[in-house]
N, CA and C of each residue as an Amber inpcrd file, in Angstrom:
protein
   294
  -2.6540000  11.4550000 -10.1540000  -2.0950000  10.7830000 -11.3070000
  -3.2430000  10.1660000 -12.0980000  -3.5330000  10.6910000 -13.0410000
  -4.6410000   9.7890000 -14.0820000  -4.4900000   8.8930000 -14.5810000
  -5.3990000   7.9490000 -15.2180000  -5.0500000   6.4430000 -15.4530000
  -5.1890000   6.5380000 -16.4870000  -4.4920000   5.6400000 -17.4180000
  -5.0960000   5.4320000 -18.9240000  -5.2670000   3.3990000 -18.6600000
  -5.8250000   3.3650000 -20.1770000  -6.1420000   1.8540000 -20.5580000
  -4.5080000   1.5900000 -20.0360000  -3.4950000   2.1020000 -20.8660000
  -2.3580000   1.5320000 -21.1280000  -1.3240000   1.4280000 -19.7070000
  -1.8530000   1.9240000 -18.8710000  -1.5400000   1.8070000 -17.1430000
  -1.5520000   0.6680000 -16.6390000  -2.2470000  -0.2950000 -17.2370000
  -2.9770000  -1.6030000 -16.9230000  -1.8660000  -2.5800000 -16.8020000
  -1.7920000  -2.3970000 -18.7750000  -1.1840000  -3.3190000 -19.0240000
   0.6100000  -3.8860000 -18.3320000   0.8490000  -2.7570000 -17.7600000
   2.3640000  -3.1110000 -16.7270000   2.2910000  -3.4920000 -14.9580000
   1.3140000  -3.3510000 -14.8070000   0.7560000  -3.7220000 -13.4880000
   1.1060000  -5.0050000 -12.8620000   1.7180000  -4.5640000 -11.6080000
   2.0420000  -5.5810000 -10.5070000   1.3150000  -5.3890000  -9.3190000
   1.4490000  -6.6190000  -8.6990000   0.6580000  -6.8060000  -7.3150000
   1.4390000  -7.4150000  -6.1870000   1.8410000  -6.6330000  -5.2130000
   2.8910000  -7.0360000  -4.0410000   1.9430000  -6.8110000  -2.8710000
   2.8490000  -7.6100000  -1.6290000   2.2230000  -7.6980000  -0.1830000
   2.9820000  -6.8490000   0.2430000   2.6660000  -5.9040000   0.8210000
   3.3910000  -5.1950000   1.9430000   3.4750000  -5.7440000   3.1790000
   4.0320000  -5.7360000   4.0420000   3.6540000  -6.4920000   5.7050000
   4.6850000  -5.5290000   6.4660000   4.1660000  -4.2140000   7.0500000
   4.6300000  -2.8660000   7.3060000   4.9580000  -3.2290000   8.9350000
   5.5430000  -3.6730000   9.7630000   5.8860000  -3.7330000  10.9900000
   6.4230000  -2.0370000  12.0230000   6.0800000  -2.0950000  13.4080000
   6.7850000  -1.1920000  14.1560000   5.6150000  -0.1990000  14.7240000
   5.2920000   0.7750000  14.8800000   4.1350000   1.3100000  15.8850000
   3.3910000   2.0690000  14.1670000   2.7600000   0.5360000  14.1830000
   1.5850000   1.4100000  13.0620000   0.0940000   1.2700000  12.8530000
  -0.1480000   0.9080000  14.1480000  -1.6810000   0.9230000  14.8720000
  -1.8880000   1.9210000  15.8850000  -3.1690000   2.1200000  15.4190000
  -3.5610000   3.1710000  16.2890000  -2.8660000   4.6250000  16.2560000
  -2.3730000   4.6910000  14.7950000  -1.5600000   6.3590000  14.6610000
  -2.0250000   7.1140000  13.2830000  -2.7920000   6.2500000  13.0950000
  -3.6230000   6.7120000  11.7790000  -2.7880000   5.9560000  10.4590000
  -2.2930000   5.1430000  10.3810000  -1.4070000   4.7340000   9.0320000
  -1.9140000   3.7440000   8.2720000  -3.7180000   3.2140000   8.6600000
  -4.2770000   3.1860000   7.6710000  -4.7640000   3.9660000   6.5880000
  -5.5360000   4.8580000   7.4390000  -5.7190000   6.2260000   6.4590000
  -4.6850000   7.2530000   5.8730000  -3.7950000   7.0270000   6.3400000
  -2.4000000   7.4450000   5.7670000  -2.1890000   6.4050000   4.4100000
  -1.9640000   5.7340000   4.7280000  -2.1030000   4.5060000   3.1120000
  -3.2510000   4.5370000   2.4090000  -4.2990000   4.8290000   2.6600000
  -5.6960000   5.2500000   1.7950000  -5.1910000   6.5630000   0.8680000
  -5.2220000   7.6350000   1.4140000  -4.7610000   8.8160000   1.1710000
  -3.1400000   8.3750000  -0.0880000  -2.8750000   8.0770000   0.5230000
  -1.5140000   7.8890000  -0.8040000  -1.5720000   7.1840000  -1.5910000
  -2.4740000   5.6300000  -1.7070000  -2.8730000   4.8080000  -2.8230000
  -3.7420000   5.4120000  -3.1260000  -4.6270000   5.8950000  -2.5380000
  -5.7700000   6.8910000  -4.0310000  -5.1180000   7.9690000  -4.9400000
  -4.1830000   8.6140000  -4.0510000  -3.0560000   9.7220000  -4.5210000
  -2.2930000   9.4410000  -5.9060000  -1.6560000   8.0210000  -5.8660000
  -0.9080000   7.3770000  -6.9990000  -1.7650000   6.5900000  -7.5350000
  -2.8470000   6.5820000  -7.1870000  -4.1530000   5.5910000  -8.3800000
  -3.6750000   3.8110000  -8.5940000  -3.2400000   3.6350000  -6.8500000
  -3.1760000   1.9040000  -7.1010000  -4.8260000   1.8460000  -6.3140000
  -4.4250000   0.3700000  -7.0850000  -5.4620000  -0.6570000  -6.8310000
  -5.4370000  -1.8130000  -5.4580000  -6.1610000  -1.7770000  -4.1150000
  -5.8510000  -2.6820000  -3.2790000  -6.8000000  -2.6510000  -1.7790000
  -5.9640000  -2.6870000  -0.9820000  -6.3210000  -2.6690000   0.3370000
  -4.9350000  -2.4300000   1.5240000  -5.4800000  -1.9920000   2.4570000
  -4.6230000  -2.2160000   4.1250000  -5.4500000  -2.6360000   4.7810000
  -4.8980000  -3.4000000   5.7040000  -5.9980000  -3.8500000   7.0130000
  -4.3230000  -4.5240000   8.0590000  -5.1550000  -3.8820000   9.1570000
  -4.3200000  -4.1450000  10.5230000  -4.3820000  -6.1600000  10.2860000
  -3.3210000  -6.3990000  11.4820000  -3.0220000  -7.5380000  11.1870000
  -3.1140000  -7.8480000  12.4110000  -3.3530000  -8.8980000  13.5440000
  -3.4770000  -9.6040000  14.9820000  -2.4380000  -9.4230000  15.7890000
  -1.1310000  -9.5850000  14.2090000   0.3650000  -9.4210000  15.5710000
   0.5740000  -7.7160000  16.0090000   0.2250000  -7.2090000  15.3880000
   0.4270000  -5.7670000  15.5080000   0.6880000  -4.8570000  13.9280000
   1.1550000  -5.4560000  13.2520000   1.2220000  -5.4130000  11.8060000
   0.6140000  -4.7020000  11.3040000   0.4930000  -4.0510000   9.7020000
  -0.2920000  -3.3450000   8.6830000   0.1370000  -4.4520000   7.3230000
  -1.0510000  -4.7940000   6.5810000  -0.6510000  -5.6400000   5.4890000
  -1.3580000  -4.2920000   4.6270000  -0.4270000  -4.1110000   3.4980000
  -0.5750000  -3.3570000   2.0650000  -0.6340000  -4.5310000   1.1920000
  -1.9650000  -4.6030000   0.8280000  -1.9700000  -5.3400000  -0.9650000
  -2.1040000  -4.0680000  -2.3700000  -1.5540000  -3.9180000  -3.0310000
  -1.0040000  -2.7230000  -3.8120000  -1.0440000  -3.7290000  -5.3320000
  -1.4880000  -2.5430000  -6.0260000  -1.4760000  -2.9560000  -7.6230000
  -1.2560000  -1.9670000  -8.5810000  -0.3340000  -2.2440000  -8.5360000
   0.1180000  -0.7110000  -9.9600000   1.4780000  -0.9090000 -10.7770000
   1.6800000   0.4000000 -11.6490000   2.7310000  -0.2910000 -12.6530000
   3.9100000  -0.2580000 -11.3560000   5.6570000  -1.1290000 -11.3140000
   6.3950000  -1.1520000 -10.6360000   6.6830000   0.1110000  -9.8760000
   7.4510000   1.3920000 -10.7370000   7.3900000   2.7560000 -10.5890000
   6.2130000   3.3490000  -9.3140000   5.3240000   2.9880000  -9.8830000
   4.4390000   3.3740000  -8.6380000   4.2880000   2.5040000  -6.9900000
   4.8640000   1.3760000  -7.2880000   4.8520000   0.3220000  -5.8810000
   5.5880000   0.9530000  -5.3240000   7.2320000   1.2380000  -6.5750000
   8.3900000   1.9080000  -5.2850000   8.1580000   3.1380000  -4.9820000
   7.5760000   4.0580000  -5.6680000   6.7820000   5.6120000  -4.4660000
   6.0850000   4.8040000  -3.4070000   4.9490000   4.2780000  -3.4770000
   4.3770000   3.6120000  -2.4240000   5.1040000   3.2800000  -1.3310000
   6.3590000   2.4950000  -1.8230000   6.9430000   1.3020000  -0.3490000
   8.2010000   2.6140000   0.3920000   8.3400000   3.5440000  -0.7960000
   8.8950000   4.9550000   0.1400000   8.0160000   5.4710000   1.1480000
   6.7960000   5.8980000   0.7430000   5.7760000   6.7980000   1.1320000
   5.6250000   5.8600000   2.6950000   5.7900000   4.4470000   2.4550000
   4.8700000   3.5540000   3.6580000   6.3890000   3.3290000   4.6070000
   7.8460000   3.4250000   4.5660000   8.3540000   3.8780000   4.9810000
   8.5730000   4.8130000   6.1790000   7.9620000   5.7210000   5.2370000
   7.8620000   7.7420000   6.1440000   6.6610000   7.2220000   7.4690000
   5.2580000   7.0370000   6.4440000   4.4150000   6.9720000   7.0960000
   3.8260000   8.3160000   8.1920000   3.0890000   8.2910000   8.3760000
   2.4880000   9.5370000   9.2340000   3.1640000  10.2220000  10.3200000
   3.1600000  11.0780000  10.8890000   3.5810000  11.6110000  11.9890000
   4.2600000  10.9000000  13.0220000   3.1690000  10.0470000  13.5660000
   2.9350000   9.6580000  14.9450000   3.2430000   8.1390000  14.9730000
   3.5370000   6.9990000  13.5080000   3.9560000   6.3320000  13.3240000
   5.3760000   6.3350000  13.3010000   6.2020000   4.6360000  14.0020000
   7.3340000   4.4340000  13.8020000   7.7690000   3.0140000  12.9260000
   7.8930000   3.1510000  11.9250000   8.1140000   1.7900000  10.9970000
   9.5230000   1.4290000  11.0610000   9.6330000   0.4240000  11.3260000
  10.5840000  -0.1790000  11.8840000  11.2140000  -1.7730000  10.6670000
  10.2950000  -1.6670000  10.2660000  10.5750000  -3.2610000   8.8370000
   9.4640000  -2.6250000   7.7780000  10.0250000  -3.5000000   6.8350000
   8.8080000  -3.3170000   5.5440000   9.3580000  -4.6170000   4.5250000
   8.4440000  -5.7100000   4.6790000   9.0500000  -6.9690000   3.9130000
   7.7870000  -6.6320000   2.8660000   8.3350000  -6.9860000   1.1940000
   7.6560000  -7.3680000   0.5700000   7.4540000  -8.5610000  -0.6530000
   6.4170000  -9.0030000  -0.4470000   6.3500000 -10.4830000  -1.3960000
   5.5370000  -9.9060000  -3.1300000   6.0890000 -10.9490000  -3.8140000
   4.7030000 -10.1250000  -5.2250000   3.8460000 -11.1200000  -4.7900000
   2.1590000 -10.5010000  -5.0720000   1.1360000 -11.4980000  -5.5010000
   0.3150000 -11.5500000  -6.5200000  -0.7410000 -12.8320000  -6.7270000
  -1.2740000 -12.7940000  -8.1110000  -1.9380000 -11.1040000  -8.0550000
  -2.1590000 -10.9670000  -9.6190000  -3.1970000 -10.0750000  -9.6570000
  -4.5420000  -9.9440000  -9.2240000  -4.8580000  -8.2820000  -8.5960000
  -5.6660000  -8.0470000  -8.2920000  -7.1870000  -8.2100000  -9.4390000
  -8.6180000  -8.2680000  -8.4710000  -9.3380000  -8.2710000  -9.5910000
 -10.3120000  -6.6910000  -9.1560000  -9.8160000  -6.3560000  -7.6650000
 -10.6330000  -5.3410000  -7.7270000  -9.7870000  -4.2520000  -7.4650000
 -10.6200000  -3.1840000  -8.0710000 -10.3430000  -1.6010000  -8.4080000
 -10.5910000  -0.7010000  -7.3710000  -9.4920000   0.2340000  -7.3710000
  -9.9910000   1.2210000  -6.1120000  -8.9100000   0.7790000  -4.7810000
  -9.0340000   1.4590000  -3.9900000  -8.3160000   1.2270000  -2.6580000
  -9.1890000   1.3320000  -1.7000000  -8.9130000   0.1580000  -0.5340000
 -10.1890000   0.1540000   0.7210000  -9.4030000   0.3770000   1.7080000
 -10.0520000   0.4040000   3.0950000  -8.9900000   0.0790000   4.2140000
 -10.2990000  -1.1220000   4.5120000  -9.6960000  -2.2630000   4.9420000
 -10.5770000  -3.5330000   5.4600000 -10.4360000  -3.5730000   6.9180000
């Protein structure tokens, strides 16, 4: 999906907090792979309780492909919850896994 200037300007920023067997099955790089795919802006990083946190930035339309996609999730993953909060805007570009 290519970006324009005007992509910007509708942009939201939500927490994902992805619960259920999604460590250790690849569903970070599974969320890399699909936020670079739909051209958000953010991060995943495993969480202490067992958790995956998604910080995601893109127009709405694209969060809800996202919070489908993180749903499915990989193969070998079983997602079991998916709570999400909005947060302020992002300032950085690109998608990491942390």
């Amino acid at each position: 999906m290519a970006r324009t200037a005007a992509s910007h300007t509708d942009n939201r920023a939500a927490r994902f907090l992805v619960n259920g067997r999604v460590q250790g099955v690849g569903y970070r790089y599974f969320v890399l792979r699909e936020a670079q795919a739909l051209g958000i802006d953010g991060y995943v990083r495993n969480l202490a309780d067992g958790s995956v946190e998604v910080v995601a930035q893109a127009p709405e339309g694209t969060l809800l492909v996202l919070a489908r996609r993180l749903a499915d999730g990989p193969a070998f993953a079983e997602v079991t919850s998916i709570e999400r909060d909005e947060v302020p805007a992002l300032r950085a570009t690109g998608f990491t896994i942390r």
